[in-house]
PDB file of N, CA, C and O in Angstrom:
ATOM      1  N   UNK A   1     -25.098  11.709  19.889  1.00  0.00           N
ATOM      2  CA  UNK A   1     -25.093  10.375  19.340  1.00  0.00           C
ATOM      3  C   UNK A   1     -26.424  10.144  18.641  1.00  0.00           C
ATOM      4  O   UNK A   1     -27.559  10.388  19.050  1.00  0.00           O
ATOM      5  N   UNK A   2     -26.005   9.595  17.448  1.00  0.00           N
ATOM      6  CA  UNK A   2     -27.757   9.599  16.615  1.00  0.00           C
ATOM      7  C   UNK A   2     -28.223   8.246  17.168  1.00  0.00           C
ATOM      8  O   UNK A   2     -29.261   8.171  17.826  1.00  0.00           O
ATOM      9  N   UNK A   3     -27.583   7.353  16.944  1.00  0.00           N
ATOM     10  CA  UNK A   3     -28.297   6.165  17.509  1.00  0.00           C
ATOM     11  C   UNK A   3     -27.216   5.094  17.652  1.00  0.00           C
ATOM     12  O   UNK A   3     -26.040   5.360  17.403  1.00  0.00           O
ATOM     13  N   UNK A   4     -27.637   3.810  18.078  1.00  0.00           N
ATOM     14  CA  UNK A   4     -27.182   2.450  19.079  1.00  0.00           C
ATOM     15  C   UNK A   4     -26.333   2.356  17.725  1.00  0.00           C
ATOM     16  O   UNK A   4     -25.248   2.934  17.662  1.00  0.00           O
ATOM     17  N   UNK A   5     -26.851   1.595  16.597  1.00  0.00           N
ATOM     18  CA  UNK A   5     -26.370   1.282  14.716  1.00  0.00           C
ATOM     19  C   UNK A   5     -25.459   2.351  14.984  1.00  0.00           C
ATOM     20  O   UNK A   5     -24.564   1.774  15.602  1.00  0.00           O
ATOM     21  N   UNK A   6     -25.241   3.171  14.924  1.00  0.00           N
ATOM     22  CA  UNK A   6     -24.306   4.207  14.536  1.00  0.00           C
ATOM     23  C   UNK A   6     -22.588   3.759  15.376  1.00  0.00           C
ATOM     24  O   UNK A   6     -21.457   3.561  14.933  1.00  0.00           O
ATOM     25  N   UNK A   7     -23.401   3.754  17.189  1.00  0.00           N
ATOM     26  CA  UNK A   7     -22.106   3.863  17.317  1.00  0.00           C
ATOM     27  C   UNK A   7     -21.327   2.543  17.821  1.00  0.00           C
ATOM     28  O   UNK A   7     -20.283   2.594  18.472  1.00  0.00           O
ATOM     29  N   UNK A   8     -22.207   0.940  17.296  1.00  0.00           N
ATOM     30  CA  UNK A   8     -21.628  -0.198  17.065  1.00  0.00           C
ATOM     31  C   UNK A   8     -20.705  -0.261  15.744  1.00  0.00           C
ATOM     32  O   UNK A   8     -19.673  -0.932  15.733  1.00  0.00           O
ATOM     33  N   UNK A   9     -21.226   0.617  14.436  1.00  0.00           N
ATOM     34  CA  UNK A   9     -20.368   0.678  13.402  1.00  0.00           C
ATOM     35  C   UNK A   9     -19.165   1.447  13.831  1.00  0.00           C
ATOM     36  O   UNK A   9     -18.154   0.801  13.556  1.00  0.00           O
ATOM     37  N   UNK A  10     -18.883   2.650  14.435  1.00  0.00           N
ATOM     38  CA  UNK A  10     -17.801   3.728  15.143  1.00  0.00           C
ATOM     39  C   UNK A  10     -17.096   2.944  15.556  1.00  0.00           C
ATOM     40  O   UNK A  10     -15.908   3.011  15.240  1.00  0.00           O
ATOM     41  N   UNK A  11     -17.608   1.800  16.503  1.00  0.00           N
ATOM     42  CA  UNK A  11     -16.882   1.079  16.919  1.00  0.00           C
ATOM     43  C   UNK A  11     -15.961  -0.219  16.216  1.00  0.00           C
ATOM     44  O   UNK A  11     -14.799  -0.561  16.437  1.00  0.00           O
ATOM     45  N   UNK A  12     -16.945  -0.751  15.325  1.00  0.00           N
ATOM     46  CA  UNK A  12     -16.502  -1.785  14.272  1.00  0.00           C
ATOM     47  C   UNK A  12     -15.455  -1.138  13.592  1.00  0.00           C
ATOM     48  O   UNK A  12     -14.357  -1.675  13.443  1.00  0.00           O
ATOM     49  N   UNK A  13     -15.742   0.039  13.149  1.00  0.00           N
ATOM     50  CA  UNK A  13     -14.395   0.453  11.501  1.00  0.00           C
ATOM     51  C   UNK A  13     -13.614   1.226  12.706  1.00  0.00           C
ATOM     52  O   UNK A  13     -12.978   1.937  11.929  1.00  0.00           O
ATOM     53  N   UNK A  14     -13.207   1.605  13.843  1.00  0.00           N
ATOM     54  CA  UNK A  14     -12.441   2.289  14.727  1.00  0.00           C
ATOM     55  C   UNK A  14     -11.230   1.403  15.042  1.00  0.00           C
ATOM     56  O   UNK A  14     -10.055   1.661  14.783  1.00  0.00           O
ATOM     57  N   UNK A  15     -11.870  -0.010  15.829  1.00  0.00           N
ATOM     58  CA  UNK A  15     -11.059  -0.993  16.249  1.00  0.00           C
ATOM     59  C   UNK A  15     -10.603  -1.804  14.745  1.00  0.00           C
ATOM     60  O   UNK A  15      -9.584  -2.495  14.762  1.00  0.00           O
ATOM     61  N   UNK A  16     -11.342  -1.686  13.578  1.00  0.00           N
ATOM     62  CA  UNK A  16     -10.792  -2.443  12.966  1.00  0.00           C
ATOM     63  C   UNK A  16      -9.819  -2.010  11.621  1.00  0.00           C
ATOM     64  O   UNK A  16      -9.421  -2.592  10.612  1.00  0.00           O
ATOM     65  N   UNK A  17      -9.667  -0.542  12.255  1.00  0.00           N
ATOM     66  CA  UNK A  17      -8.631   0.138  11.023  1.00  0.00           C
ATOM     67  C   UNK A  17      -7.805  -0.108  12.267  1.00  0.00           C
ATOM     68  O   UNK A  17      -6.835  -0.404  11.569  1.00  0.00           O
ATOM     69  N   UNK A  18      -7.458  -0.209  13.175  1.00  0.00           N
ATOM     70  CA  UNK A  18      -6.290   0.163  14.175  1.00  0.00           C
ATOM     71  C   UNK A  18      -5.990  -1.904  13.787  1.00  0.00           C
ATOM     72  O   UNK A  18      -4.950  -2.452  13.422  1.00  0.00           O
ATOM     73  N   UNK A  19      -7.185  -2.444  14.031  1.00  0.00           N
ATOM     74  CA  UNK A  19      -6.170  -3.875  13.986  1.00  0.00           C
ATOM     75  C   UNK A  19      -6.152  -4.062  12.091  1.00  0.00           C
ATOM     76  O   UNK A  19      -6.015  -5.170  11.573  1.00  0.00           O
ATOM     77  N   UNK A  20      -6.279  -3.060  11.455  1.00  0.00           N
ATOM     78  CA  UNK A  20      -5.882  -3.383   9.937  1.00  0.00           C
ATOM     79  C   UNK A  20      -4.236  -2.843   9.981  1.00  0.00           C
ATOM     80  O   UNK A  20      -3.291  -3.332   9.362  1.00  0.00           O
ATOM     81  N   UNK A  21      -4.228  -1.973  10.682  1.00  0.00           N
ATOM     82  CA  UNK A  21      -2.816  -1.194  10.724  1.00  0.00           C
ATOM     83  C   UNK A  21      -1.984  -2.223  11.478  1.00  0.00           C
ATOM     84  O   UNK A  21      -0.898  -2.106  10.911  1.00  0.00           O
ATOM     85  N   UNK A  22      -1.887  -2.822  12.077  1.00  0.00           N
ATOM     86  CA  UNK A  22      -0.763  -3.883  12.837  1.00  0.00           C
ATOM     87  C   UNK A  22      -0.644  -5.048  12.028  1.00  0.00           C
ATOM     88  O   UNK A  22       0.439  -5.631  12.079  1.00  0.00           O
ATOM     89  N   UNK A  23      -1.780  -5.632  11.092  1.00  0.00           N
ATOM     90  CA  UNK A  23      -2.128  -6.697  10.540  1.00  0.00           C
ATOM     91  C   UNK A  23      -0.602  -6.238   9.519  1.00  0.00           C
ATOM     92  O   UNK A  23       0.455  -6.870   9.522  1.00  0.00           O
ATOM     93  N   UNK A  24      -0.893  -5.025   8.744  1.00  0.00           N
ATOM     94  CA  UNK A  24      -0.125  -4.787   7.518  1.00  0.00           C
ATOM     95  C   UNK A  24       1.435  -3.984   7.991  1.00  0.00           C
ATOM     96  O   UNK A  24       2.324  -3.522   7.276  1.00  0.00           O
ATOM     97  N   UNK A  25       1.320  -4.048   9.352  1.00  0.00           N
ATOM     98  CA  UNK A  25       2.836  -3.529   9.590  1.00  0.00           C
ATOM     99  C   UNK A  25       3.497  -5.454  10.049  1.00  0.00           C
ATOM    100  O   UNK A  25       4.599  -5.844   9.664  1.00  0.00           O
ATOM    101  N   UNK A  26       2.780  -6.116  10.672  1.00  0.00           N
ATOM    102  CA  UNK A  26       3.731  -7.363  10.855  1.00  0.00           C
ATOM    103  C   UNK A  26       3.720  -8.022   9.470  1.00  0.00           C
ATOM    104  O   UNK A  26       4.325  -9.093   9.485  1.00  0.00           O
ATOM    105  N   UNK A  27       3.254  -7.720   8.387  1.00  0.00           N
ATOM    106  CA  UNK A  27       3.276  -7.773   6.733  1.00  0.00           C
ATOM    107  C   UNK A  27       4.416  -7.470   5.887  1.00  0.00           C
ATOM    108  O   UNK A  27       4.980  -7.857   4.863  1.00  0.00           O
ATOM    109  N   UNK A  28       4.499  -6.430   6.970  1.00  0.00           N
ATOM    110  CA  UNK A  28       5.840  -5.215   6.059  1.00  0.00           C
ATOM    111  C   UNK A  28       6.947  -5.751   6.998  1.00  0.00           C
ATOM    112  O   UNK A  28       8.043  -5.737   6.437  1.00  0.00           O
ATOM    113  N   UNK A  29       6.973  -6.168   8.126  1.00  0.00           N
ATOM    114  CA  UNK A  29       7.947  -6.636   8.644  1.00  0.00           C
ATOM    115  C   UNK A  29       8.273  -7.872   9.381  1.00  0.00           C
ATOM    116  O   UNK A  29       8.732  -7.818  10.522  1.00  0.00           O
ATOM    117  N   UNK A  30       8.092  -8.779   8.879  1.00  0.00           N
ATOM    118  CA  UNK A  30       7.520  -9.940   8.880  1.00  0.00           C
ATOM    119  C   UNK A  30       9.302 -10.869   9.926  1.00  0.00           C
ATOM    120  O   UNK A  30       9.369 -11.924  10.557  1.00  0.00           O
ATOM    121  N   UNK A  31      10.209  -9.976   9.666  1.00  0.00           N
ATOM    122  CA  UNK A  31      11.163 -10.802  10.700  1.00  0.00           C
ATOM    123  C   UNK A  31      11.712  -9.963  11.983  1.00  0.00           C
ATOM    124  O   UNK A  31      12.671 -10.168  12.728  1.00  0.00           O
ATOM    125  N   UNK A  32      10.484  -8.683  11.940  1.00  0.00           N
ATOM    126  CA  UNK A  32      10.597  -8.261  13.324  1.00  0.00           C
ATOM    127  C   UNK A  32      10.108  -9.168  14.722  1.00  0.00           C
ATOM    128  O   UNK A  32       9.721 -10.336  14.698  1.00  0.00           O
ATOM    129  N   UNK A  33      10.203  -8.527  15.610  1.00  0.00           N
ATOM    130  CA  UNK A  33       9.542  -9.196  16.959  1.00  0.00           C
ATOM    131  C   UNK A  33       8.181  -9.018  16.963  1.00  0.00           C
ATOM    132  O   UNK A  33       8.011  -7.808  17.115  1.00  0.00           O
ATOM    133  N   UNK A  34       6.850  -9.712  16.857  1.00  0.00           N
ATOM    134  CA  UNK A  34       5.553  -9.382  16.539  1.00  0.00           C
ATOM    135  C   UNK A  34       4.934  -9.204  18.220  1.00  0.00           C
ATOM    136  O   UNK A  34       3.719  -9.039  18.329  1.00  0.00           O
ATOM    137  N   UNK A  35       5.756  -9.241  19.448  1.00  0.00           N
ATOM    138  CA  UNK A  35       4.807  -9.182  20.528  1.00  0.00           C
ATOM    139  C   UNK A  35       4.606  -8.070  20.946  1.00  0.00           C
ATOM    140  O   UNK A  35       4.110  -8.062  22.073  1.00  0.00           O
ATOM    141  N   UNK A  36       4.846  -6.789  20.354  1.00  0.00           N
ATOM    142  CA  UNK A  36       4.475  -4.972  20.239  1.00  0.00           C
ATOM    143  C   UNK A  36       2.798  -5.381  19.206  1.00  0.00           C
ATOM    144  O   UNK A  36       1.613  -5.264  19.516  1.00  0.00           O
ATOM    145  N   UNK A  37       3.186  -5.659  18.493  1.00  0.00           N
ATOM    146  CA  UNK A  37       1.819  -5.343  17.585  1.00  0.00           C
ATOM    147  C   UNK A  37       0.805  -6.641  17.790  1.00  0.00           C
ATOM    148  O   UNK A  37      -0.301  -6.517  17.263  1.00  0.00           O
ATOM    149  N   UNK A  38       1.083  -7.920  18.532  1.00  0.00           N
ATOM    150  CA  UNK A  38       0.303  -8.847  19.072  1.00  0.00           C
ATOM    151  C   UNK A  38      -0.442  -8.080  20.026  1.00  0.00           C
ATOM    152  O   UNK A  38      -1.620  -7.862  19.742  1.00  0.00           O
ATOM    153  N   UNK A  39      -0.050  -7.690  20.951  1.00  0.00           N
ATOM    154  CA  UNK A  39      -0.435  -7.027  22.318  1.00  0.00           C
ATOM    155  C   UNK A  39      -1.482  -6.097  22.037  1.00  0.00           C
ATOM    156  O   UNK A  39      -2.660  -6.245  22.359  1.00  0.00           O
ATOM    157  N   UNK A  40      -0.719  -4.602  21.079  1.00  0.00           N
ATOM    158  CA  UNK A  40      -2.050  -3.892  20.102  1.00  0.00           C
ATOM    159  C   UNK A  40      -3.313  -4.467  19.765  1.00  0.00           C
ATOM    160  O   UNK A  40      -4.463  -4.057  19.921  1.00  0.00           O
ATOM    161  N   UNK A  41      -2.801  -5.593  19.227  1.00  0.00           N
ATOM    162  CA  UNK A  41      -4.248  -6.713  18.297  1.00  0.00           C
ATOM    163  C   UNK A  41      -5.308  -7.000  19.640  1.00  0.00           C
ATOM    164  O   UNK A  41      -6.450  -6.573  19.808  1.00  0.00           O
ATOM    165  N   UNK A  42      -4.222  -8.158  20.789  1.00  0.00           N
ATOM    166  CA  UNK A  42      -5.305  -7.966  21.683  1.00  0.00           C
ATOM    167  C   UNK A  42      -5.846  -7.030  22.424  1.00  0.00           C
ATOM    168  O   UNK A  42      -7.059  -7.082  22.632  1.00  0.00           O
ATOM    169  N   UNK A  43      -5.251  -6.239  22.839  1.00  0.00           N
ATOM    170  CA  UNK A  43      -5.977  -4.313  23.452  1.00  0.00           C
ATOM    171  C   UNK A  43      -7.198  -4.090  22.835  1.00  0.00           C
ATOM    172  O   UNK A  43      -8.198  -3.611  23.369  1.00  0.00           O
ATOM    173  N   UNK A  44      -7.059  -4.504  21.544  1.00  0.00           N
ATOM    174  CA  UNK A  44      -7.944  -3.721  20.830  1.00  0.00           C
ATOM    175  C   UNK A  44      -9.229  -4.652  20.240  1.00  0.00           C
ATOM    176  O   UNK A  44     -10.161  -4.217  19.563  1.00  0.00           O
ATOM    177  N   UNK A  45      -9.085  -5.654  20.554  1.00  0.00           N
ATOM    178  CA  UNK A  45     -10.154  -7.405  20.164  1.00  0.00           C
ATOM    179  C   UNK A  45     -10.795  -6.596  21.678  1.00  0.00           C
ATOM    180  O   UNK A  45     -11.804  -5.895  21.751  1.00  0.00           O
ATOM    181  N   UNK A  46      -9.891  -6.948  22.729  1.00  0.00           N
ATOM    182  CA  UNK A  46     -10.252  -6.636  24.326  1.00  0.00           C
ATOM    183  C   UNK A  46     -11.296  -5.361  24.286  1.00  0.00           C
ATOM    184  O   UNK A  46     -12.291  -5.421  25.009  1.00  0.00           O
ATOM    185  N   UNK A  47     -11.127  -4.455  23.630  1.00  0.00           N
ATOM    186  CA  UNK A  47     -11.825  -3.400  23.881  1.00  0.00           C
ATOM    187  C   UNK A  47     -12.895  -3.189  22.667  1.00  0.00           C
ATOM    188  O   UNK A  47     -13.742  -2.297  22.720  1.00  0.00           O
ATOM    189  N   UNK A  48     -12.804  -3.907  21.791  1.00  0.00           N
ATOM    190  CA  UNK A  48     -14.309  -4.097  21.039  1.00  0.00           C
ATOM    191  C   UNK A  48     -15.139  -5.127  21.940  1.00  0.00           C
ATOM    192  O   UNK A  48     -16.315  -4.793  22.087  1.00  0.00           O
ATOM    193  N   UNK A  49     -14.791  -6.202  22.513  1.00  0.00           N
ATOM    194  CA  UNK A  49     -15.817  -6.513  23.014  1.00  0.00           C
ATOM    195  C   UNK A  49     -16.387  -6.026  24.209  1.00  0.00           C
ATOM    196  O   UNK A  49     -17.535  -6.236  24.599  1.00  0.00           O
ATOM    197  N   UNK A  50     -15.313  -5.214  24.887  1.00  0.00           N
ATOM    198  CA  UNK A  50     -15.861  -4.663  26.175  1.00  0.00           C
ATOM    199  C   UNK A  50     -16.777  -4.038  25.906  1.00  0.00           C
ATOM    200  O   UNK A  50     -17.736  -4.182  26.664  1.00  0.00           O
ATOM    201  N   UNK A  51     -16.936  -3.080  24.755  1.00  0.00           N
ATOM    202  CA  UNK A  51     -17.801  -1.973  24.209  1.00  0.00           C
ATOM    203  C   UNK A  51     -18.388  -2.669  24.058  1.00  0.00           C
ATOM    204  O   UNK A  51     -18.725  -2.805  25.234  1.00  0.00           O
ATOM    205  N   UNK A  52     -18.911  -3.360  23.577  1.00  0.00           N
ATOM    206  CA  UNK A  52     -20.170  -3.935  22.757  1.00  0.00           C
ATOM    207  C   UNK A  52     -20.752  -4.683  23.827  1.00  0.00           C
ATOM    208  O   UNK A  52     -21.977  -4.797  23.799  1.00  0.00           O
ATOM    209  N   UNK A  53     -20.054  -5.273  24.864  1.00  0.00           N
ATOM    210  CA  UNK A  53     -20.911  -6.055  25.801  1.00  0.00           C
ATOM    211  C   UNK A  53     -22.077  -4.552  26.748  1.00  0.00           C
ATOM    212  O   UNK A  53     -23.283  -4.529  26.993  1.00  0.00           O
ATOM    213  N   UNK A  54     -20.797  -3.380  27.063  1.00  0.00           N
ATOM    214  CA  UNK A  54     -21.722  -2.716  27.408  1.00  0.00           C
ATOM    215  C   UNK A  54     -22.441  -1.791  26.998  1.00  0.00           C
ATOM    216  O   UNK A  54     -23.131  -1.093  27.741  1.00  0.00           O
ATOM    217  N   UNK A  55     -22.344  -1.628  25.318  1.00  0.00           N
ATOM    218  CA  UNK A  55     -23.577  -1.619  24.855  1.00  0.00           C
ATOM    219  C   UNK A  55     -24.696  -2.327  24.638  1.00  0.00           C
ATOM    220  O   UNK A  55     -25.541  -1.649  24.053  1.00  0.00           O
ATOM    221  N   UNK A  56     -25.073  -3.546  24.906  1.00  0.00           N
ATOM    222  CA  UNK A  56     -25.878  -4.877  24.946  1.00  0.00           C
ATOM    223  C   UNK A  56     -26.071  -4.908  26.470  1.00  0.00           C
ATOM    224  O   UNK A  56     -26.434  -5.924  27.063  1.00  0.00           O
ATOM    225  N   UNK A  57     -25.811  -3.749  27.062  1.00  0.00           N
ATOM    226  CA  UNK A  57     -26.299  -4.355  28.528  1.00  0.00           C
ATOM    227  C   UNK A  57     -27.862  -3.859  28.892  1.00  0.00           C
ATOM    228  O   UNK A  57     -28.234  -2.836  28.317  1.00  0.00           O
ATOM    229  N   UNK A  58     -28.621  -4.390  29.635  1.00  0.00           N
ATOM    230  CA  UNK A  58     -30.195  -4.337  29.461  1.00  0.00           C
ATOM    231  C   UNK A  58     -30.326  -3.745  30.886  1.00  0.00           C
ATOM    232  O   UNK A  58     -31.115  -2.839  31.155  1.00  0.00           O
ATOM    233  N   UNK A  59     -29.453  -4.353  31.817  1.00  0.00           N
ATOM    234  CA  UNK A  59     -29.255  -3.697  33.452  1.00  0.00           C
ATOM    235  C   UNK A  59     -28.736  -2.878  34.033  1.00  0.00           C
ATOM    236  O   UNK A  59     -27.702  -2.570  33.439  1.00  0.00           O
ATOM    237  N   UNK A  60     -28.908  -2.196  35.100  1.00  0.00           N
ATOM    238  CA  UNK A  60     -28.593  -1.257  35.903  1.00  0.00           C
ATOM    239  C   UNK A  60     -28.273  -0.147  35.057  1.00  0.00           C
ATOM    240  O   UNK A  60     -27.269   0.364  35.555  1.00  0.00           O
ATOM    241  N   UNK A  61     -28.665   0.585  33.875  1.00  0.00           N
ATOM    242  CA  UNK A  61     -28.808   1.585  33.308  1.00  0.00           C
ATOM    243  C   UNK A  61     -29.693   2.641  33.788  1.00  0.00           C
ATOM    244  O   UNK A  61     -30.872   2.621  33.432  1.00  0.00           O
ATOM    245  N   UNK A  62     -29.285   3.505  34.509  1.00  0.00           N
ATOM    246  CA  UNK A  62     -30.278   4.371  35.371  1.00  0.00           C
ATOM    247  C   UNK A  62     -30.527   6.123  33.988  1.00  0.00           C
ATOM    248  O   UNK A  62     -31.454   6.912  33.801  1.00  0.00           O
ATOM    249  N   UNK A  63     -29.411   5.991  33.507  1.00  0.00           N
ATOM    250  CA  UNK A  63     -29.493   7.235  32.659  1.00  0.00           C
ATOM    251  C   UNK A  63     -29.337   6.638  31.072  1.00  0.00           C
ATOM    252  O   UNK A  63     -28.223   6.116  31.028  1.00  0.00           O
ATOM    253  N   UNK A  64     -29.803   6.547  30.157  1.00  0.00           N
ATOM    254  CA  UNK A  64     -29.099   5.539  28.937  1.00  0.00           C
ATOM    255  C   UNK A  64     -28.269   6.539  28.363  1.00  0.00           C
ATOM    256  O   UNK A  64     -27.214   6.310  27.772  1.00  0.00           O
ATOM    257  N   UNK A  65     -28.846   7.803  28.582  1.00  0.00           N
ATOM    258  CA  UNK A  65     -28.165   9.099  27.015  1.00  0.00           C
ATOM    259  C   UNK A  65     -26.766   8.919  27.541  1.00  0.00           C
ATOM    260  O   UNK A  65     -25.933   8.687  26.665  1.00  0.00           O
ATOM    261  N   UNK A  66     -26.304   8.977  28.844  1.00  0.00           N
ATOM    262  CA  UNK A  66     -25.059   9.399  29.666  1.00  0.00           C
ATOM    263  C   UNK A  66     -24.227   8.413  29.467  1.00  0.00           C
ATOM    264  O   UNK A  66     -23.089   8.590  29.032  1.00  0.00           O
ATOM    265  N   UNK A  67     -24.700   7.307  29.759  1.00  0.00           N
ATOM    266  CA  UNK A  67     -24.598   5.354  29.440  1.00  0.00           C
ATOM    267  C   UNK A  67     -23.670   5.371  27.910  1.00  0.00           C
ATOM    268  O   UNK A  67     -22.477   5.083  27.816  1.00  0.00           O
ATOM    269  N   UNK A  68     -24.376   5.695  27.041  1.00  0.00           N
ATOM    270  CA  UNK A  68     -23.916   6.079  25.644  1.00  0.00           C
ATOM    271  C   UNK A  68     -23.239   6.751  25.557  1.00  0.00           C
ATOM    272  O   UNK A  68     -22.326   6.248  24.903  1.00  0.00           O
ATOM    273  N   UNK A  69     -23.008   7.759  25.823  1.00  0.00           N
ATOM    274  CA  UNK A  69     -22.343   9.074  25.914  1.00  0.00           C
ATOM    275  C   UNK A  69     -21.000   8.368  26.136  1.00  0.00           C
ATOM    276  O   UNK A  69     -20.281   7.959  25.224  1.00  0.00           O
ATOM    277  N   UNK A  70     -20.621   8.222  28.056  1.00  0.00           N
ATOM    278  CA  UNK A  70     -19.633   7.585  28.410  1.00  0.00           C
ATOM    279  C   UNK A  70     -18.821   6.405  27.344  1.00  0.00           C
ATOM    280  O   UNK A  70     -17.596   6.442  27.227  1.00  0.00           O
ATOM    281  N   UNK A  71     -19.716   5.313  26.556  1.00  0.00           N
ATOM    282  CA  UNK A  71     -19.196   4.438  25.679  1.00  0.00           C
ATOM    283  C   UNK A  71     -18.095   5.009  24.727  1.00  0.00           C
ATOM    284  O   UNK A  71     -16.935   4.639  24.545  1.00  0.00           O
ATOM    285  N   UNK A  72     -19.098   6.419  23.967  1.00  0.00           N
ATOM    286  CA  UNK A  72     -18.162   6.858  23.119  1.00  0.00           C
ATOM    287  C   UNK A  72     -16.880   7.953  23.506  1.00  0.00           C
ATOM    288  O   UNK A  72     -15.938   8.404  22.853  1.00  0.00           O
ATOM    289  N   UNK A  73     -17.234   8.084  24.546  1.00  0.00           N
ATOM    290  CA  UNK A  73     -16.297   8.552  24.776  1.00  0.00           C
ATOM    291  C   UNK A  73     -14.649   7.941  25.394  1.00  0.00           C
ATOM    292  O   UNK A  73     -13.533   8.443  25.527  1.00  0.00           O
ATOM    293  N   UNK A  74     -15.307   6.524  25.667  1.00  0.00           N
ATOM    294  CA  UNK A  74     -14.043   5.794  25.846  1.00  0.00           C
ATOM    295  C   UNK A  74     -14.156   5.306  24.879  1.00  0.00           C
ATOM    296  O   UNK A  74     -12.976   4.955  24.903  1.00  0.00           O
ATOM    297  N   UNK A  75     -14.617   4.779  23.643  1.00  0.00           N
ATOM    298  CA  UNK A  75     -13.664   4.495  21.934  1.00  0.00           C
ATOM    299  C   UNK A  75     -12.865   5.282  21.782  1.00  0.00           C
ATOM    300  O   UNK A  75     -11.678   5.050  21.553  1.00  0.00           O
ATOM    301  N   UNK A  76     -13.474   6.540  21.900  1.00  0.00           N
ATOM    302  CA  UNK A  76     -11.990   7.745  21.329  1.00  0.00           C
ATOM    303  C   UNK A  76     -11.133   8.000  22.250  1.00  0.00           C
ATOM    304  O   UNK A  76     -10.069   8.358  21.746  1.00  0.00           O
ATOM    305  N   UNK A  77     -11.106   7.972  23.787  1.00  0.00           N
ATOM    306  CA  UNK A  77      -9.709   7.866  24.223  1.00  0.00           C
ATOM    307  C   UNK A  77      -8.924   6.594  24.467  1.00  0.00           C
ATOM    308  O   UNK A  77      -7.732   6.662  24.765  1.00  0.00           O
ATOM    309  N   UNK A  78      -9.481   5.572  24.364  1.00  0.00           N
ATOM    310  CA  UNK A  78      -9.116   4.052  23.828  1.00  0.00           C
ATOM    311  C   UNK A  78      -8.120   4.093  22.274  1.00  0.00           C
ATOM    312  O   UNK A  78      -6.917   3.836  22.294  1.00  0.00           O
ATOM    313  N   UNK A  79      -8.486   4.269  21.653  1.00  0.00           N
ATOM    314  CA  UNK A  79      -8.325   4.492  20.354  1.00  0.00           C
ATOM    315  C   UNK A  79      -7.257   5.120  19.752  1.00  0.00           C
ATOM    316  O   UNK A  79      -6.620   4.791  18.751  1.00  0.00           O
ATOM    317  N   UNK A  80      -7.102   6.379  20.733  1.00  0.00           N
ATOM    318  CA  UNK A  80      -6.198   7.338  20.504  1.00  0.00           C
ATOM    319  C   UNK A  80      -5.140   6.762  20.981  1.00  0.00           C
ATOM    320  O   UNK A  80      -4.115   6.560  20.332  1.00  0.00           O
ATOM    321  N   UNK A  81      -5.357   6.405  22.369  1.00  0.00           N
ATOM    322  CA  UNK A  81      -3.685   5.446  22.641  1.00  0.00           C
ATOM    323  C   UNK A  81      -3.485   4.300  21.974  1.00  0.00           C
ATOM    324  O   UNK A  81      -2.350   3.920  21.686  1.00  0.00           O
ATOM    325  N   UNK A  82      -4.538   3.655  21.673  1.00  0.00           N
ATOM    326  CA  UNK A  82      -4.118   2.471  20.633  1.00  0.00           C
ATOM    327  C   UNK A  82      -3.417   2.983  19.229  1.00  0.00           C
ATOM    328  O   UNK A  82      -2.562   2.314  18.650  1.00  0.00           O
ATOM    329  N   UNK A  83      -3.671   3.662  18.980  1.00  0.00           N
ATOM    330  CA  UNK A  83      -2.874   4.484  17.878  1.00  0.00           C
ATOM    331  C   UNK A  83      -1.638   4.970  18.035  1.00  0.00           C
ATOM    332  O   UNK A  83      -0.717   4.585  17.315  1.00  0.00           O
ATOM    333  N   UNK A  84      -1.500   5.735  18.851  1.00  0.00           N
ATOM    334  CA  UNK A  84      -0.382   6.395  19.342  1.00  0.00           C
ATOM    335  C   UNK A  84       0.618   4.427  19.762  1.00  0.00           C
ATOM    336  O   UNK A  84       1.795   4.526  19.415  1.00  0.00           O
ATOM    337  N   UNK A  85       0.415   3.516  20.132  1.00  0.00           N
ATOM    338  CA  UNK A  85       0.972   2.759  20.140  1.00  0.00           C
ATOM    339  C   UNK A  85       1.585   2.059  19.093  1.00  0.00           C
ATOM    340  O   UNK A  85       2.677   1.493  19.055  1.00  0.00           O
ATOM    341  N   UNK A  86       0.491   2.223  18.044  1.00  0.00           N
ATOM    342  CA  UNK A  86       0.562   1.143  16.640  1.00  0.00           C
ATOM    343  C   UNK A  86       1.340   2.146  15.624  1.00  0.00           C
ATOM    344  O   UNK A  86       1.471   1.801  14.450  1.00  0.00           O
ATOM    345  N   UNK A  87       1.777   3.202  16.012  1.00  0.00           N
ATOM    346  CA  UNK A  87       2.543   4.389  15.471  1.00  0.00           C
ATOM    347  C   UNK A  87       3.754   4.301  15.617  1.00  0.00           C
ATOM    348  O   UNK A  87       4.614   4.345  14.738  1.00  0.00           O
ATOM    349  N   UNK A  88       3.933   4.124  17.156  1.00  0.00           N
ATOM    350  CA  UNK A  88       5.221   3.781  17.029  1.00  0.00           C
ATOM    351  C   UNK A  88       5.564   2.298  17.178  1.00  0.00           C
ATOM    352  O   UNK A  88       5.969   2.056  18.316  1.00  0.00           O
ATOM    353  N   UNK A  89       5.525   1.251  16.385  1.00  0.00           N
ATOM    354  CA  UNK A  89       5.780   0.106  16.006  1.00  0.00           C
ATOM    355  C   UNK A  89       7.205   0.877  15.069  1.00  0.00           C
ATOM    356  O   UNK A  89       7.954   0.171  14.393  1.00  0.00           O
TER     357      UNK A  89
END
């Protein structure tokens, strides 16, 4: 991980191509049932801020590299099922 900037943006364009993709499928299908791709939207609001709160956390950080580490590594398996969900819409 190069730095903190880096992987708040990973996180910004990650969660927000996955909620661009639900935005433009209840677009394209506008007289389907929207509570599949509502649910997506919040999963994924839910899990940008989780990230970001615990990246902004100042306490009980005993290791930071690992701290970080762990973050990104739950965007990308976060992510991946959020995808795999917003796929099959």
């Amino acid at each position: 991980m190069a730095s903190i900037k880096n992987l708040k943006k990973d996180i910004n364009y990650t969660l927000g191509a996955i909620a661009t993709i639900c935005d433009e499928w209840q677009k394209l299908n506008a007289t389907s049932d929207m509570s599949l791709s509502n649910a997506i939207l919040d999963d994924a609001y839910n899990t940008y801020d989780d990230l970001l709160n615990r990246i902004n956390q100042k306490r009980d950080i005993t290791n930071v590299k690992n701290h970080f580490k762990e973050i990104s590594q739950e965007l990308e398996s976060k992510a991946i099922a959020l995808l795999e969900r917003a796929n099959s819409l």
